[in-house]
C-alpha positions as CSV (number, residue, x, y, z in Angstrom):
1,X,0.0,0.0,0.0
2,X,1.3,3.6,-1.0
3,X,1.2,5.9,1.7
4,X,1.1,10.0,1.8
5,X,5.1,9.3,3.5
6,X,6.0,7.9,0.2
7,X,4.9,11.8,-1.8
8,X,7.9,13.8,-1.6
9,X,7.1,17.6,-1.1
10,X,8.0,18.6,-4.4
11,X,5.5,15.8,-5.4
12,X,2.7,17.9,-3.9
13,X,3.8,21.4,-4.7
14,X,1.6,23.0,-7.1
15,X,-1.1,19.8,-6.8
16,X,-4.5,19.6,-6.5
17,X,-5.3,16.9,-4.3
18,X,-8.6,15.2,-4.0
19,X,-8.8,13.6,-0.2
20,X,-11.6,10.9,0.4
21,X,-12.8,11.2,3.9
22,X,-15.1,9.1,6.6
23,X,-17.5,12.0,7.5
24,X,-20.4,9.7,7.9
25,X,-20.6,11.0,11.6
26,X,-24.0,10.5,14.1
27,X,-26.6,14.5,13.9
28,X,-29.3,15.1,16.0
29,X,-32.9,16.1,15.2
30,X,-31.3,20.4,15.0
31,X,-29.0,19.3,12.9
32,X,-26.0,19.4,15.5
33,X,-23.1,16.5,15.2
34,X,-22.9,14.6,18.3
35,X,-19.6,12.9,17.7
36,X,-16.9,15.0,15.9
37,X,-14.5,11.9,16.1
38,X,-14.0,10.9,12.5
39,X,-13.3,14.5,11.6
40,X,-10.6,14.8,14.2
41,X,-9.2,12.2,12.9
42,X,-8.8,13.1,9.3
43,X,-7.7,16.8,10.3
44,X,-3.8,15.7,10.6
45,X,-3.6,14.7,6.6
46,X,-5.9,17.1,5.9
47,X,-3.4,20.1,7.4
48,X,-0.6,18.5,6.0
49,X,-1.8,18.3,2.6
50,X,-2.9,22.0,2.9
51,X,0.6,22.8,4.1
52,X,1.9,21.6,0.8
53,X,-0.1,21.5,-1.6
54,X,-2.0,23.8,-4.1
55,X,-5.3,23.0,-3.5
56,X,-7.2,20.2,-1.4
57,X,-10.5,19.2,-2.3
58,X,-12.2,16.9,0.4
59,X,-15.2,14.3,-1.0
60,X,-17.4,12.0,1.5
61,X,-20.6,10.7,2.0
62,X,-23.3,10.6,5.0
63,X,-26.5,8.3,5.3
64,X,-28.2,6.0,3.0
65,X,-30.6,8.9,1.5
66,X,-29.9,10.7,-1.5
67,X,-30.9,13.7,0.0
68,X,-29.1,13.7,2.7
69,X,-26.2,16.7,3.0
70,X,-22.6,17.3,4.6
71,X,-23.9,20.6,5.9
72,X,-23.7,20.2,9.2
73,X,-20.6,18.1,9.0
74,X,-19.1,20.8,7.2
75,X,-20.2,23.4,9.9
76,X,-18.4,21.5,12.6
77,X,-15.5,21.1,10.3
78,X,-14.9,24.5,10.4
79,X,-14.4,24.9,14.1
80,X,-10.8,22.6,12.8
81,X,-10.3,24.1,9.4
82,X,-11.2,27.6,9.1
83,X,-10.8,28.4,5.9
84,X,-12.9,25.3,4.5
85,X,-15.3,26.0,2.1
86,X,-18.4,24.1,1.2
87,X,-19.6,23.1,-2.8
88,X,-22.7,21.4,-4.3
89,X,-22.0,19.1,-7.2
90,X,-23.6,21.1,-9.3
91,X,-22.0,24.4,-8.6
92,X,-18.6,25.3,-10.2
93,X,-15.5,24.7,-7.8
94,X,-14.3,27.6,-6.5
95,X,-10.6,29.0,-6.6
96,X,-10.1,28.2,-3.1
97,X,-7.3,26.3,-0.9
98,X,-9.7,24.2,0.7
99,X,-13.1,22.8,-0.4
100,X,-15.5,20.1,1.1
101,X,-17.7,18.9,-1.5
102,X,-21.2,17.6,-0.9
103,X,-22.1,14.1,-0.4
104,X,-21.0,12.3,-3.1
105,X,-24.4,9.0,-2.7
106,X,-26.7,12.0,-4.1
107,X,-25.3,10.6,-7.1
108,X,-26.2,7.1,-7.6
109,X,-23.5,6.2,-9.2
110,X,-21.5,6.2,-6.6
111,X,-22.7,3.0,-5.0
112,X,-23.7,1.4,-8.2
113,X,-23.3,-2.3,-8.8
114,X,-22.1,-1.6,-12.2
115,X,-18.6,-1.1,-13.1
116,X,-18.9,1.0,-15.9
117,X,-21.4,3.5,-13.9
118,X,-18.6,4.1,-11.5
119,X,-15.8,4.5,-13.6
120,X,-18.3,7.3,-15.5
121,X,-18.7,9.0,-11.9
122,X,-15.1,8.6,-10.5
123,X,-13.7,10.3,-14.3
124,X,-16.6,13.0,-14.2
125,X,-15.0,13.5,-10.0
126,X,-11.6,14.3,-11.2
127,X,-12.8,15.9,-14.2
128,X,-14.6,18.6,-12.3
129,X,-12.1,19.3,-9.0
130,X,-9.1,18.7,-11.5
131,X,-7.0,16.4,-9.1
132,X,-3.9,15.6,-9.8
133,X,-3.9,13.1,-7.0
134,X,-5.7,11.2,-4.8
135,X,-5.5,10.4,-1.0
136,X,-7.4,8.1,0.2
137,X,-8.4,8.8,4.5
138,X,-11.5,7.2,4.7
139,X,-10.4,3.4,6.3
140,X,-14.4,3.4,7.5
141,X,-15.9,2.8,4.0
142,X,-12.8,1.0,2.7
143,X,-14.7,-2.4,2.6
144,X,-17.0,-0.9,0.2
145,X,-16.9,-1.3,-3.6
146,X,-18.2,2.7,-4.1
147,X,-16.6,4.9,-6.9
148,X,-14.7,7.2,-4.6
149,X,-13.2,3.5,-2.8
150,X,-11.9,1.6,-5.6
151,X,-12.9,3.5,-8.8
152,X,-11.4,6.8,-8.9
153,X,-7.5,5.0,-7.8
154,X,-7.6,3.6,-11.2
155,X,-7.8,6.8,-12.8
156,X,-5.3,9.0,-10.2
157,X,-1.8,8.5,-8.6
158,X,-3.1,7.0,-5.4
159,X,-1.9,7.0,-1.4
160,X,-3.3,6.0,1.9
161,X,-3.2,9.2,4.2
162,X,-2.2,9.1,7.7
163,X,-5.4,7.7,9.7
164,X,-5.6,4.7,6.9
165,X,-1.9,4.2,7.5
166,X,-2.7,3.9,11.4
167,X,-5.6,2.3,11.2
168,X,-3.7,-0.8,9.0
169,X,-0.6,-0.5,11.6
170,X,-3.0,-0.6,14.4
171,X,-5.1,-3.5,13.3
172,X,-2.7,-5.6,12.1
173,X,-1.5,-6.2,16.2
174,X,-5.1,-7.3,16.1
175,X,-4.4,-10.1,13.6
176,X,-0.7,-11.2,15.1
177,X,-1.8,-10.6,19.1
178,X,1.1,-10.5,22.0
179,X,0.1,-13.4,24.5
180,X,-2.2,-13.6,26.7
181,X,-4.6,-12.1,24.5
182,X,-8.2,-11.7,25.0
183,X,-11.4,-10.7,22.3
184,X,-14.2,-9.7,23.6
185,X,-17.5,-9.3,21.3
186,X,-20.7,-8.2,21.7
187,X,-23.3,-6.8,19.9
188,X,-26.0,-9.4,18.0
189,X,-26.2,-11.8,15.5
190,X,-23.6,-14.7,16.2
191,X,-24.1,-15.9,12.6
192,X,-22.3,-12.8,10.9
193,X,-20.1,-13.0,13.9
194,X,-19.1,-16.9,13.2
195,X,-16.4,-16.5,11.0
196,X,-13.9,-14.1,12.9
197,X,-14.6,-15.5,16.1
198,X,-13.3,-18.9,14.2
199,X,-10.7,-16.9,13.5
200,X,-9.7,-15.6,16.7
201,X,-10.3,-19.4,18.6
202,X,-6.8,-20.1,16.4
203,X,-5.2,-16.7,17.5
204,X,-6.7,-15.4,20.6
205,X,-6.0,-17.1,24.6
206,X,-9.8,-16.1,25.0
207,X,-12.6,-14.9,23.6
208,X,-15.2,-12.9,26.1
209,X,-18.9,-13.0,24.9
210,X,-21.4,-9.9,25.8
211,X,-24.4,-8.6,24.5
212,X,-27.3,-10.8,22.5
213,X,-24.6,-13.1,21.0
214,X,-24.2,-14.1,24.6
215,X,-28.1,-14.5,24.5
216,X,-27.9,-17.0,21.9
217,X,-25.1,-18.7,24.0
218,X,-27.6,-19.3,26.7
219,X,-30.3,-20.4,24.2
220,X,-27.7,-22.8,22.6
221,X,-26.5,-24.1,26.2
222,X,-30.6,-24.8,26.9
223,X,-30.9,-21.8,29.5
224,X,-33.9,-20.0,29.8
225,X,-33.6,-16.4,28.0
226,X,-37.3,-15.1,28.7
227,X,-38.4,-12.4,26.0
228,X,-34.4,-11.7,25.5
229,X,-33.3,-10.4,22.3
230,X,-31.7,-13.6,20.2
231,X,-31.4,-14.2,16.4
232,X,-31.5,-18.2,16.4
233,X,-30.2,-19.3,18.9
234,X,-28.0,-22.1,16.5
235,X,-24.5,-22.1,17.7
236,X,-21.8,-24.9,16.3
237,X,-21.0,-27.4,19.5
238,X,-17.2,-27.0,18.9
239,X,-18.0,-23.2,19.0
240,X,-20.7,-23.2,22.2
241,X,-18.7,-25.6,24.6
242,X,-15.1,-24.3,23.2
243,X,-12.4,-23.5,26.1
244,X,-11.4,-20.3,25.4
245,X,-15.0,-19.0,25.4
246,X,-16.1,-17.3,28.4
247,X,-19.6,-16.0,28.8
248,X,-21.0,-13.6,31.4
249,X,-21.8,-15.2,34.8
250,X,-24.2,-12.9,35.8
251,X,-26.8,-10.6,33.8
252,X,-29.5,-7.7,34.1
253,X,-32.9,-8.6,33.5
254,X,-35.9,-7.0,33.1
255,X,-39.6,-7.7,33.7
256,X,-42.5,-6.6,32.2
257,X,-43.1,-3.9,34.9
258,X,-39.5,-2.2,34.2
259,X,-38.0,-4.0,37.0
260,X,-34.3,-5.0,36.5
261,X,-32.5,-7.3,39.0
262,X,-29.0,-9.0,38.7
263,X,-28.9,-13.0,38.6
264,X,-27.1,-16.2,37.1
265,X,-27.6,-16.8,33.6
266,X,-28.8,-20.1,34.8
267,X,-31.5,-18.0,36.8
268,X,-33.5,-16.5,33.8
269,X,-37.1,-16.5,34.1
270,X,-39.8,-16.4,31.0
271,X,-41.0,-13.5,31.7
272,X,-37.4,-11.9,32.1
273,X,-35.8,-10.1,29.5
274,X,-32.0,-9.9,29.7
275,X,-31.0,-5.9,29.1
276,X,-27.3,-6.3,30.2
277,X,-23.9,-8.4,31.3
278,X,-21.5,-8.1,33.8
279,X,-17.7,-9.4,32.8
280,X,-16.1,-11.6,35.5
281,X,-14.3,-9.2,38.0
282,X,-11.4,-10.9,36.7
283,X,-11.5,-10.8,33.1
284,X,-8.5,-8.6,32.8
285,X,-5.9,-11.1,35.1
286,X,-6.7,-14.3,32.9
287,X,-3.2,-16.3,32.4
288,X,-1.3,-14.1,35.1
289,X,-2.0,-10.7,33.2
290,X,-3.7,-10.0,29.7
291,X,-1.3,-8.1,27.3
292,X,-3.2,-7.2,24.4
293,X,-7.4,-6.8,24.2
294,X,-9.5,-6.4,21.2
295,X,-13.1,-5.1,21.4
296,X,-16.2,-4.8,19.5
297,X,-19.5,-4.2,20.1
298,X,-21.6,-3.3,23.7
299,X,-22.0,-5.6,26.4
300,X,-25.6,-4.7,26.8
301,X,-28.7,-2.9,25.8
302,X,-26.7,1.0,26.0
303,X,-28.7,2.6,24.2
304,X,-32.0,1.4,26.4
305,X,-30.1,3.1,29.1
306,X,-28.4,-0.2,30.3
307,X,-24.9,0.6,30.3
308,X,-23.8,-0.4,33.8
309,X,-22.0,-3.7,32.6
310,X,-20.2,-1.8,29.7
311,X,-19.2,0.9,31.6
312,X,-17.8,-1.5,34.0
313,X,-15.1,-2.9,31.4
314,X,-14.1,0.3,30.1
315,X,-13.4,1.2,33.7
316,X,-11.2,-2.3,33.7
317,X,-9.2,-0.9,31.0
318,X,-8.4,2.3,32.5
319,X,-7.2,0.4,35.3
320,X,-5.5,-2.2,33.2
321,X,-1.7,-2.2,31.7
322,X,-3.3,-4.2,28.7
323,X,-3.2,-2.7,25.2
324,X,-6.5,-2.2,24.0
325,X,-7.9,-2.0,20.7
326,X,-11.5,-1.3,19.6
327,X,-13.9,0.1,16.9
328,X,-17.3,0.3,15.6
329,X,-19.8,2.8,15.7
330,X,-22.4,1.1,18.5
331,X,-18.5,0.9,20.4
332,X,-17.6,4.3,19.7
333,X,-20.8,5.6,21.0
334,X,-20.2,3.4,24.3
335,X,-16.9,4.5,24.8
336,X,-17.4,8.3,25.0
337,X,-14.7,10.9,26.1
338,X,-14.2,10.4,29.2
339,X,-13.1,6.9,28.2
340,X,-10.9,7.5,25.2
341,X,-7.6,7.3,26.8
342,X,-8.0,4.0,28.2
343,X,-6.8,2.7,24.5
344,X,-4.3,2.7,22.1
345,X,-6.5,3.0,19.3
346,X,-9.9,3.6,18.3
347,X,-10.4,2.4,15.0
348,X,-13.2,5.0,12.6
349,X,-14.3,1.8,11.4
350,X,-17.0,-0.7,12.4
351,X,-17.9,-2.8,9.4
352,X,-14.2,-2.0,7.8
353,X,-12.8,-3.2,11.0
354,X,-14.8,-6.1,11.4
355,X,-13.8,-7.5,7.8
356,X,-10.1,-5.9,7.8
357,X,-10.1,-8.5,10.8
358,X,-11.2,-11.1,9.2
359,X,-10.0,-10.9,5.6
360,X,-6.5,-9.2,6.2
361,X,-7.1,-6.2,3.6
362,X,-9.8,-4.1,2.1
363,X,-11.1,-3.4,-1.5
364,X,-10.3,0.0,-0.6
365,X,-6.4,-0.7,0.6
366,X,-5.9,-3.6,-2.5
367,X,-6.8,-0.3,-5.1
368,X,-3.7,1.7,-3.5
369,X,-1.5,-1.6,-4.1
C-alpha cells in the first residue's frame, strides 16, 4: 500500500489533491453532530496536505438517503479548518485552498453495482475538482466497492493518508496478538459473527462473549432467555462448549413492569428479558495478566439506558496495563470521552474493522497496491 510518506514535497507542490474522507458522523434532530471523532481524525492529513499543496478538495458521503447533506458536518468542520469551504455538485468549484464537496451517494453512481457507472462518476470526479492526485483517509468505507473506494485510484496517482496508515498499523496487532490475548465481542447476531470468532479461537488465549450473541449462548446451552433479544439461537457445538469462550456469569434482566434485578444466567425467568452483562471481575488477570485486548460491540442494551456492565469494562481498561484496541460505531458511542484514553487506538471503522479483521485487507487498501 502507498502511503502519503512515500509523496515527496515537491511531489505535492503545485497539486490539487482530492482527499476521500469518513464523514459519515452520528446529527441530531437540530441538525448538530454529536460525535466529531471521525473529523478529528482526518484533520492531521488534511493540514498536512494543505501545508503543501495547491489546492485540497475533500469528497465524502453521509447516510443511506440521496438527500441527505454534509452541511452540518461541514459546519463542525470548520471549528478545525477555518478556511474550508463548502460546494454542491452542481456548482462550479471555487478558486479556493480548501473545499468540502457535498455528499457524493446524491449521485447514484457512486454505490452502483455496475462497473462501468462508477468508472463514468469517478472520471466526471476528477474531471470537475481537477485532481492531480488522490489520498485516500476514509479506512471506515474501505470495505465498500463505491466509486470514490476503488474506482477513482484507477484513474489517479493514489496513497493512503495518515489515519488509513494507522488504522492498517494498528489492526494488524489485532491479527498477530502479544500473548495472553483476550477478544471480547458483543453486539448481535452470532451468525455474521461466526467466521472471525473462528478466527480468533486459532489466534486469541480467550474470547469474552457480551451482548445478544451471549443471548444465543444461553439459548444454545438450553438456558432460559425469557423475552431476551436472540437471532436463532444455532450455535456450532465445537463453537458453544469451546475453552477459550467465556460468557457472562451474571446478567441484568428486566420484567415486564421495568423492574431489572442482577442473577445467574442459569437464573433466567420467561418472563425476564436480559438488558445487560457483567464481565467476571477478573477478566483482565486471565493467564497471570492480559497483554493485548481487542473489542467490539456493547455488552448490553446502551442505548436502552443499560450501560452499567459496559461501563464497568471500560473502567477495567483504564485500570489495566493491557493494550487495548476497539472500533465500531455502537463501540464508539459506548466509549465516549471520558473513556478514550484507556486505548491505544480507536479504530473509525466498524464494518471495515470487522472485515479488515477477518479478511486481512480491504477493497479499498488492494486499489492503493
Amino acid at each position: 500500500m502507498k502511503t502519503l510518506k512515500d509523496l515527496k514535497e515537491v511531489d505535492l507542490k503545485d497539486k490539487v489533491v482530492l482527499i476521500r474522507a469518513g464523514l459519515n458522523i452520528p446529527i441530531d434532530n437540530e441538525g448538530e453532530v454529536i460525535d466529531d471523532f471521525r473529523i478529528r481524525s482526518v484533520v492531521p492529513t488534511i493540514e498536512f496536505l494543505i501545508r503543501h499543496s495547491k489546492k485540497v478538495i475533500i469528497i465524502s458521503h453521509i447516510g443511506r438517503n440521496r438527500a441527505e447533506t454534509l452541511a452540518p458536518v461541514f459546519k463542525e468542520m470548520k471549528k478545525h479548518l477555518p478556511s474550508l469551504s463548502f460546494v454542491g455538485w452542481t456548482e462550479g468549484v471555487p478558486e479556493k485552498k480548501l473545499i468540502l464537496m457535498e455528499n457524493l451517494r446524491q449521485d447514484p453512481r457512486e454505490t452502483a453495482v455496475d462497473e462501468g457507472a462508477r468508472m463514468e462518476f469517478a472520471r466526471e470526479i476528477v474531471t470537475k475538482t481537477k485532481a492531480d492526485i488522490f489520498i485516500q483517509d476514509a479506512f471506515s468505507v474501505c470495505h465498500r466497492r463505491h466509486s470514490s473506494i476503488v474506482n477513482v485510484p484507477k484513474v489517479l496517482p493514489s496513497y493512503a493518508g495518515f489515519l488509513l496508515e494507522r488504522e492498517v498499523q494498528q489492526l494488524s496487532k489485532a491479527i498477530a496478538p502479544e500473548s495472553p490475548s483476550l477478544f471480547i465481542l458483543g453486539g448481535a447476531k452470532f451468525a455474521t459473527k461466526e467466521p472471525l470468532i473462528r478466527k480468533f479461537l486459532n489466534i486469541y488465549d480467550y474470547i469474552f462473549i457480551g451482548g445478544a450473541i451471549a443471548n444465543e449462548f444461553f439459548k444454545a446451552r438450553l438456558y432460559e432467555i425469557g423475552e431476551s433479544l436472540v437471532h436463532d439461537g444455532v450455535i456450532p457445538h465445537d463453537i458453544l462448549y469451546n475453552k477459550k469462550i467465556i460468557l457472562p456469569n451474571a446478567v441484568r434482566v428486566a420484567d415486564f413492569n421495568g423492574h431489572t434485578v442482577y442473577v445467574d444466567p442459569k437464573e433466567v425467568m420467561p418472563n425476564m428479558r436480559i438488558v445487560d452483562a457483567v464481565p467476571p471481575s477478573d477478566l483482565l488477570t486471565l493467564g497471570g495478566g492480559v497483554k493485548f485486548i481487542l473489542w467490539n460491540g456493547p455488552l448490553g442494551y446502551y442505548e436502552g439506558g443499560f450501560s452499567q456492565g459496559t461501563e464497568s469494562l471500560l473502567e477495567m481498561f483504564k485500570g489495566g496495563a493491557a493494550e487495548v484496541i476497539t472500533g465500531g460505531g455502537d463501540t464508539l458511542a459506548t466509549v465516549g470521552r471520558g473513556y478514550r484514553d484507556a486505548f491505544t487506538h480507536i479504530s473509525t471503522g466498524g464494518g471495515a474493522m470487522l472485515t479488515y479483521l477477518q479478511e486481512g485487507t480491504l477493497p479499498g487498501i488492494k486499489a492503493l497496491e
